[in-house]
N, C-alpha and C positions, 0 to 999 in steps of 0.2 A: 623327184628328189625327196629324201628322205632325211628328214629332221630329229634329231634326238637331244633330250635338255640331263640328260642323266647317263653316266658313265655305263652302265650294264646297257642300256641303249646303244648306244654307239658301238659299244664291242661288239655286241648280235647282230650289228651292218656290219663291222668290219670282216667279222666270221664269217658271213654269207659270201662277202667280194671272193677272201680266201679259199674256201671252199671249190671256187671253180679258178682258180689258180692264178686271180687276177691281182697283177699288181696296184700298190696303193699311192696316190702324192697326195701330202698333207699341205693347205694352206692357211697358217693362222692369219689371224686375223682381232682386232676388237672392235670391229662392226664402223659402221658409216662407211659404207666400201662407197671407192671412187672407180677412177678407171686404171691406176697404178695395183688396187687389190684383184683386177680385173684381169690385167697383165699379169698377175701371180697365177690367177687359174687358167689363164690358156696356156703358160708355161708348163704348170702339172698336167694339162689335156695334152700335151703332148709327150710326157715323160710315163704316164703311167695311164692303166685300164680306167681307172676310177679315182674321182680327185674328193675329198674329204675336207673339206673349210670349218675351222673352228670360228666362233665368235664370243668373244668374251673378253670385256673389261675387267683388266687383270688389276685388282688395289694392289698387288706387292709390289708393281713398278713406279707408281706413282709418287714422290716423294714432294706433294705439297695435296693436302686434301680439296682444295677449291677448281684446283684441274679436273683431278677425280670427279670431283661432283660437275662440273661442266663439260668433261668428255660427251660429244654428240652422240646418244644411242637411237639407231633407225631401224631396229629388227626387223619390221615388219618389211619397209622398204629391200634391206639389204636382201632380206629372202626371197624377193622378188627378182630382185641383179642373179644373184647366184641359179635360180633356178632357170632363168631367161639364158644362162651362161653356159649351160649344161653339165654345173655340177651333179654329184650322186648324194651326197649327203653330207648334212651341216651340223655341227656339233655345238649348241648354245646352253650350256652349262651356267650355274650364278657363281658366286661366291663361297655358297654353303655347300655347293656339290665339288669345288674345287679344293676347298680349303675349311673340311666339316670342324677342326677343331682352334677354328680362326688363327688369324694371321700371325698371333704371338706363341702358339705351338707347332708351325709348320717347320717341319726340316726344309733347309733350301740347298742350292746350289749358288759357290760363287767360283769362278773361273779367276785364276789369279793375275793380277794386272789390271787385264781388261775389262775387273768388275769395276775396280775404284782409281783408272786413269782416266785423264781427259774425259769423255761426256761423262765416266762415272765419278769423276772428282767433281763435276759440277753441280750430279743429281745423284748425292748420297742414297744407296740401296736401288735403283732404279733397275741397273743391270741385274743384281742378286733377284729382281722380280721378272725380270725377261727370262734369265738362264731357270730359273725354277719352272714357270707355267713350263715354257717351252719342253724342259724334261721331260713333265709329266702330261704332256699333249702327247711326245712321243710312247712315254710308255704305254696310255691308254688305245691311243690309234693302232701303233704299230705299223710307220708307215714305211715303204721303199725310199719314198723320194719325199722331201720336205721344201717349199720354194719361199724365200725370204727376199725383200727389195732392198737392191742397195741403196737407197735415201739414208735407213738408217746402218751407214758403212761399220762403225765398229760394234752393231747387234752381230752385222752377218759372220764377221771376224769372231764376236766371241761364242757365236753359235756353231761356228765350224770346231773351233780349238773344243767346248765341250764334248761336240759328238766324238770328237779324234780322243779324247781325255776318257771317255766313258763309256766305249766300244759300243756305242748305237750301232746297229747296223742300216744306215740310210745314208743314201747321198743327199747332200744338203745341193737345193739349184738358186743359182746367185742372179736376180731379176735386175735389169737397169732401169736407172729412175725415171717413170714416166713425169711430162710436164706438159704443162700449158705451153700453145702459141707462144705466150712470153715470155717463157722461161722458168715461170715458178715450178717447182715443183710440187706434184698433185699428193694432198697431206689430209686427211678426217678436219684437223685443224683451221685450215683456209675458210671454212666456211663460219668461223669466230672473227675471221676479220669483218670491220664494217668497207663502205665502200672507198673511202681514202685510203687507208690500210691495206684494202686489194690492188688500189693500184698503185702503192707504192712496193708492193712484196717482190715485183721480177726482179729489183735494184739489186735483191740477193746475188740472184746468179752470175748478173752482168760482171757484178764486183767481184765475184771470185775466178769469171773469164778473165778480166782483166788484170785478176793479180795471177794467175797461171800461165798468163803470155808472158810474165817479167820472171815468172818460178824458172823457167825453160832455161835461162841461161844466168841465173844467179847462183854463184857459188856459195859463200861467203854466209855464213850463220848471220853475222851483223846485217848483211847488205838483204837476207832475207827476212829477221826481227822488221826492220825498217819499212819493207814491203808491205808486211803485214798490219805495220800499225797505220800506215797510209791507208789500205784497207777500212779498219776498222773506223777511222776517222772520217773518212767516206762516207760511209754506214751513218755513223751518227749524227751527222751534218745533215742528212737526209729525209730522217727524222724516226731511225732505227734506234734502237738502244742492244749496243752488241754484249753479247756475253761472253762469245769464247770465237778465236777465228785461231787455228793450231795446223802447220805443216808435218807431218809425218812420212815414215817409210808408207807405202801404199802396200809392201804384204806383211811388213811386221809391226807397223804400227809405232815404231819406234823414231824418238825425234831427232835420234840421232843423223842426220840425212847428207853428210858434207859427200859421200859416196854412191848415195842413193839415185836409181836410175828412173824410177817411178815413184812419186809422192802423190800423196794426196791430201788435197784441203779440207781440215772438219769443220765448217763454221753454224755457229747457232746466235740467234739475234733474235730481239723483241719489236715485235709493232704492238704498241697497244699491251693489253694484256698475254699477245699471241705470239708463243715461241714456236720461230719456224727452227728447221735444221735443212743446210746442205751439204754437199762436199762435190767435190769434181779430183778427179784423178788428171794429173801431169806426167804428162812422158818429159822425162830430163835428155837434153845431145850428153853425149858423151863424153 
């Protein structure tokens, strides 16, 4: 496995793959890989010759600095997952190699909508730092196939809408959420929980099972407001403190849904200092 911390690096691998005509799948990443980052590369081992992992704590997504400074970095470890994984080579760039004339003269990318709805109305500029690194991962790699987890469902949404916006030529591959035995879903984050906090975390998913067996046959915009806040109310009785729990169209993202035949649930909630995120997708009868 071959490791590069500097963009002329990385291209000097990627030239070499191409050279003997091999396709490429990118998977980013910003490091503390679990077993859901894990499912991302056996996804690209099977979509392409050579699978390409970035690692990098991206600040332009970050919109509270004490996250940022708390985000778990395990380089050392995570290079070890990847290589034991049978990647070909890891791309761990800093800050200064990504963003040489810092954060306040970078051009970005914002996808309209989808930068500043729902999780983005909740985490001002967060998306504008996802659609940027992401870009410029693509432009640097150059890869065929790119694989993103659905956990975080409206990244993958406004990563597909940019690549369709900005004639990338890659297919984007849509990963499902890997989880714990009990449901939680496998996050960098979890391991911020203390031991209460972990096991109150499955409560998440439970609750959003249980509000997508009542989504199935609710029609009614009110009768499904009222769903949700039973929900949330749930949640925080629990001893969550909920942030956002939001029904939508499941391809367009739109809430408008009294017609919609597929929805899906965004919800984001706090234990502790630790914001999880989940969603679960509903098939509606017709």
């Amino acid at each position: 496995m071959k490791v590069a911390n500097s963009i002329t690096d990385i291209r000097d691998i990627v030239v070499g793959f191409k050279k003997e005509l091999e396709t490429i799948a990118l998977v980013p990443t910003m490091g503390n890989l679990h077993c859901g980052h894990l499912a991302l590369v056996e996804e690209a081992k099977k979509a392409a010759d050579r699978v390409v992992v970035s690692v990098f704590v991206n600040p332009m997504q970050f919109d509270r600095a004490e996250d940022l400074k708390s985000y778990p970095r395990t380089l050392e470890n995570d290079l070890a997952l990847l290589e034991k994984a049978g990647v070909d080579a890891v791309f761990t760039p800093t800050p200064e190699i990504m963003y040489p004339q810092g954060l306040n003269f970078q051009s970005y990318i914002e996808v309209p909508d989808l930068c500043n709805s729902l999780e983005g109305a909740l985490r001002p500029g967060h998306f504008r730092g996802v659609a940027t690194v992401v870009s410029k991962l693509f432009n640097i790699v150059q890869p065929d196939f790119a694989c993103f987890g659905l956990k975080d469902y409206q990244q993958v949404a406004l990563i597909k809408e940019m690549v369709r916006d900005l004639n990338f030529q890659l297919k984007i591959i849509e990963v499902p959420i890997v989880r714990y035995e009990d449901g939680l879903a496998y996050s960098s984050r979890n391991s911020l929980l203390n031991q209460a906090e972990r096991s109150l975390a499955p409560l998440l998913n439970k609750a959003l099972q249980s509000l997508a067996e009542k989504l199935v046959t609710a029609k009614k915009q009110d009768e499904i407001n009222e769903l949700v806040d039973e929900t949330c109310n749930f949640l925080d009785n629990k001893g969550f403190r909920t942030d956002d729990i939001t029904v939508v169209d499941a391809l367009t993202l739109n809430p408008e849904i009294a017609g919609s035949k597929k929805l899906v649930i965004l919800a984001s909630a706090y234990l502790g200092k630790v914001r999880l995120i989940d969603n679960l997708v509903v098939d509606r009868q017709a």
